[in-house]
Every structure is written in C-alpha cells, then in structure tokens.
N, C-alpha and C positions, 0 to 999 in steps of 0.2 A: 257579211250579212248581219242584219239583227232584225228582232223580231217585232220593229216598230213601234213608233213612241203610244206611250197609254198615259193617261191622269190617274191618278190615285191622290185620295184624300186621307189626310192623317189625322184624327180628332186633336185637339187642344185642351190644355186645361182650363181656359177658358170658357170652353164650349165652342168655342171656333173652330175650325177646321184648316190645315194647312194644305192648299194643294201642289201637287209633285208630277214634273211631266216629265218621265221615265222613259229608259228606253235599255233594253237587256240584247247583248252579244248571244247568239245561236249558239256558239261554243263557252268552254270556260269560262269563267268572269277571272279576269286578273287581280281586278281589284274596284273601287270603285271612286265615280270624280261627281263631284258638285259643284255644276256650273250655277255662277252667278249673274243674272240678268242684267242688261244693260237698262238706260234711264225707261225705256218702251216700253217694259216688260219680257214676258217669255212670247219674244215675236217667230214670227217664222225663220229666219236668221237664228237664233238662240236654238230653234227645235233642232235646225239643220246640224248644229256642233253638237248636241247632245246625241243626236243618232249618228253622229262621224266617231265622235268615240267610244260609240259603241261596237259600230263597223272594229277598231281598234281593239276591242275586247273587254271595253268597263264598263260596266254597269255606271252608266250616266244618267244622273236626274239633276233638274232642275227645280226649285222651289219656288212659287210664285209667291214673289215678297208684297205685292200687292194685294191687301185682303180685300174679298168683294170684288173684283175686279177681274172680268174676264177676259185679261190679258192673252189666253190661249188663243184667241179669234184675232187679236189685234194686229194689222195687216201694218206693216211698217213707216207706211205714210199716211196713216189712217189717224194719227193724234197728232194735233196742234203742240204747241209751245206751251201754252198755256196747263192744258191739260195735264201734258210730263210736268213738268212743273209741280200741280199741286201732287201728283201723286208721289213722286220724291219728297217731296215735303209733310205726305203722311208720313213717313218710315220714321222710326228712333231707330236709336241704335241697340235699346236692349231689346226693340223686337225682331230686327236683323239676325241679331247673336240667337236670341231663342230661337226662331225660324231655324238656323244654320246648325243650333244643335238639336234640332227634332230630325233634321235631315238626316243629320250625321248618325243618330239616333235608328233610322231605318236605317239605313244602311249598316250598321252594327247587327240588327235582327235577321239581315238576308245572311248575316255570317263573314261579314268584310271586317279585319279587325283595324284599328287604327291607325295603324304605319301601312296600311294599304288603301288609305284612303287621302286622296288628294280633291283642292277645289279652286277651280279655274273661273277667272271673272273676266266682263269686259265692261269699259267703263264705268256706269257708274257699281257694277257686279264687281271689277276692279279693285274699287279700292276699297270696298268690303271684304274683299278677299286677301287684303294685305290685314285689315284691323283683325280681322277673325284666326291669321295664320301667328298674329301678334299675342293671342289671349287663349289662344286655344291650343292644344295637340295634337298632330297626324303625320300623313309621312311628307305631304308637296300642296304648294301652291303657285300657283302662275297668275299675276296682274295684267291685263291687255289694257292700256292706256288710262290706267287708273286716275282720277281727279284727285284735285286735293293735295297735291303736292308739297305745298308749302303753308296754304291758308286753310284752314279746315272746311271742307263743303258744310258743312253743318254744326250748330253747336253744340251737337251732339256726338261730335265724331274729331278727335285729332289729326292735323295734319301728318299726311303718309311718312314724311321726314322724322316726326316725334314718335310713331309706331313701330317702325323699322326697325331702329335696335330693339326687342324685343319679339322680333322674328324667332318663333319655337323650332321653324322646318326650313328644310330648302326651299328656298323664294327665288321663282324667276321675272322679273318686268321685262313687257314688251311697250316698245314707247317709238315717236315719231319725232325724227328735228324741230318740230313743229313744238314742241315741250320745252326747248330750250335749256340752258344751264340748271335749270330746277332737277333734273333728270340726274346728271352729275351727284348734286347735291344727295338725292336721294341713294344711288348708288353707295355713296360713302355710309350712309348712316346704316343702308342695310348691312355692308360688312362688318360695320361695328357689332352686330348681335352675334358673329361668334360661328353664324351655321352657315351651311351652301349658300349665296346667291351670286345672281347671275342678272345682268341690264342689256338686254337689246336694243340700240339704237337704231329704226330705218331711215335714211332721206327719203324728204320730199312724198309720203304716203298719207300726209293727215293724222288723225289720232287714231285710225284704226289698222293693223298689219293687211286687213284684206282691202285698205283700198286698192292696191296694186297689184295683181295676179302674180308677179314673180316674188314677190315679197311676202305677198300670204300664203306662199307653197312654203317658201323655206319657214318663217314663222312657224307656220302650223307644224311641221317637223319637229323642230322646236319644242315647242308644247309637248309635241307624243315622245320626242326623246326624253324632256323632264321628268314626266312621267314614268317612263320605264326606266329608266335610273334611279329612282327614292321610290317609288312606292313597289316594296319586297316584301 
C-alpha cells in the first residue's frame, strides 16, 4: 500500500519552481528511487511505476523535467509528434542534471542518504539516467530502452556508449532485439567502468519491457531485485 502520489513544488534559484510527483510507502521507506520520464512526460504510465515502487517500499518521485508544462494531466495519446518533439528539444542537459540534483537534493532532506538512493528511467528518462549515473554519485541505476546508443540524441548529451565507462554505480539496461548489435556494444563499454552492470536482452517486445505481459513481469523483478541488491 502507499499513501498515493501528491505534487510538490520545489523553488529554484532561478525563481522557477521544480515540480515532483511523489508518492511514499505506508510503511518504512527503504530508500529512495527517481524515476525518469519518458519523451510524454510524467504520464499516467510514469505515475503508475512511481506508486509501484512505492507499493515496494521507496519513497519514489518523479521530476517533471518539462518546465511550464502540465505534463501531470497528460493523457498518453493526448500529444502529437510534433509536440514530444519540441518539448525534448527544450531540455539541455545542464538543466536535466540540475533538475536531477534538486531531486536528489530532496530526497537527502527526507533523510535518504546517497548509497540509498537509486534512479530509474525509461526512454527518453533512460538515457538520462545512464548520463546522470555517469557524473554523479548514489547507490543504483537502471535504463529501460534508453536512446542514443551510439549517436548522441542531442548535442548536448554523449552517446550512451561514450558515457558508460564512467559509470559511478551499479547500472542495469533493459533493452529489446529490436536495438540490435548497438546493445552489445554498449554492454562492453559499461563493463569497462569497473562497477556492477548488468544488459537485459528481451525478443521481439519493442523498445519497451512492458510491451509483453510475460516479459514486463520478469523485467520488472528485475528492477526491484537491482534495487534491493545496491541500495543498503
């Protein structure tokens, strides 16, 4: 059980405001995870993992990296192409990183210390969550079909292959045949960095582990074992 997801805004120094759609375990908090949004935003999908692992017992938020944008409402076929598009193409990457350590940030002031703190992405949350695990410090990350594999999505962002060695934490990818030998490749470079990881290959599911009910059960396992394995 958990005590259901809530918004909270966190001011900026900018004068901006970050918002956070939280969601807190009825019992103990184990530790806590920062989920990264896919290209949609923080759709109903995104709310649903964020209150599953909570269910789990982490204090799970999510950071709405789209500023001004009320992503919270955003019903998952509700945005065009065009749309995702430019809102991906608002993001840098130094505002990513900041975003991800304001988060990181609350979650320090709830009393979660570092090495109990992991962050989980999916797509385009993904491969933010390999560049951030690459420059940053905590105890776990996990990629779910992270972009950018080889060509940088942005020029503002390294390809996943060039960031990889440079993996601070245990890193696990979750990826689909559908990825191709890129995947391989990536594999290799993360072990080059020396820490945990780990490459899930599924057949035939698309680039995301839940398109297939049997493969999104074990996947998601997956995730919650990473999880409880590194962040102590």
């Amino acid at each position: 059980m958990t005590t259901g997801i809530r918004i909270e805004g966190v001011p900026l120094t900018d004068g901006g405001e970050l918002r956070l759609s939280i969601a807190e375990p009825d019992g103990p908090v184990r530790g806590g995870v920062v989920v990264l949004h896919e290209a949609r935003g923080v759709t109903q999908i995104v709310r649903g993992i964020v209150d599953r692992l909570a269910e789990d017992g982490w204090l799970a938020v999510a950071p709405h990296l789209y500023r001004g944008d009320d992503d919270s409402e955003a019903g998952d076929d509700e945005q065009d192409d065009a749309q995702i598009e430019k809102k991906v193409g608002s993001l840098t990457l130094q505002q990513v990183m900041d975003d991800c350590d304001t988060t990181f940030g609350w979650l320090a002031d709830t009393g979660i210390e570092a090495d109990r703190m992991g962050v989980l992405g999916f797509d385009l949350g993904g491969t933010v969550a390999l560049q951030v695990a690459a420059r940053r410090r905590f105890g776990a990350a996990v990629t779910v079909a992270g972009e950018g594999i080889e060509s940088s999505p942005s020029s503002s962002v390294s390809a996943l292959v060039a960031a990889a060695p440079d993996l601070s934490c245990p890193w696990l990818g979750i990826y689909s045949e559908a990825d191709g030998d890129a995947v391989e490749r990536l594999r290799a470079a993360a072990e080059s960095s020396g820490v945990a990881t780990d490459v899930v290959v599924y057949p035939n599911t698309g680039h995301r582990f839940d398109d297939d009910p049997e493969s999104a059960a074990e996947a998601w396992q997956r995730v919650l074992n990473w999880f409880d394995s590194h962040l102590r």
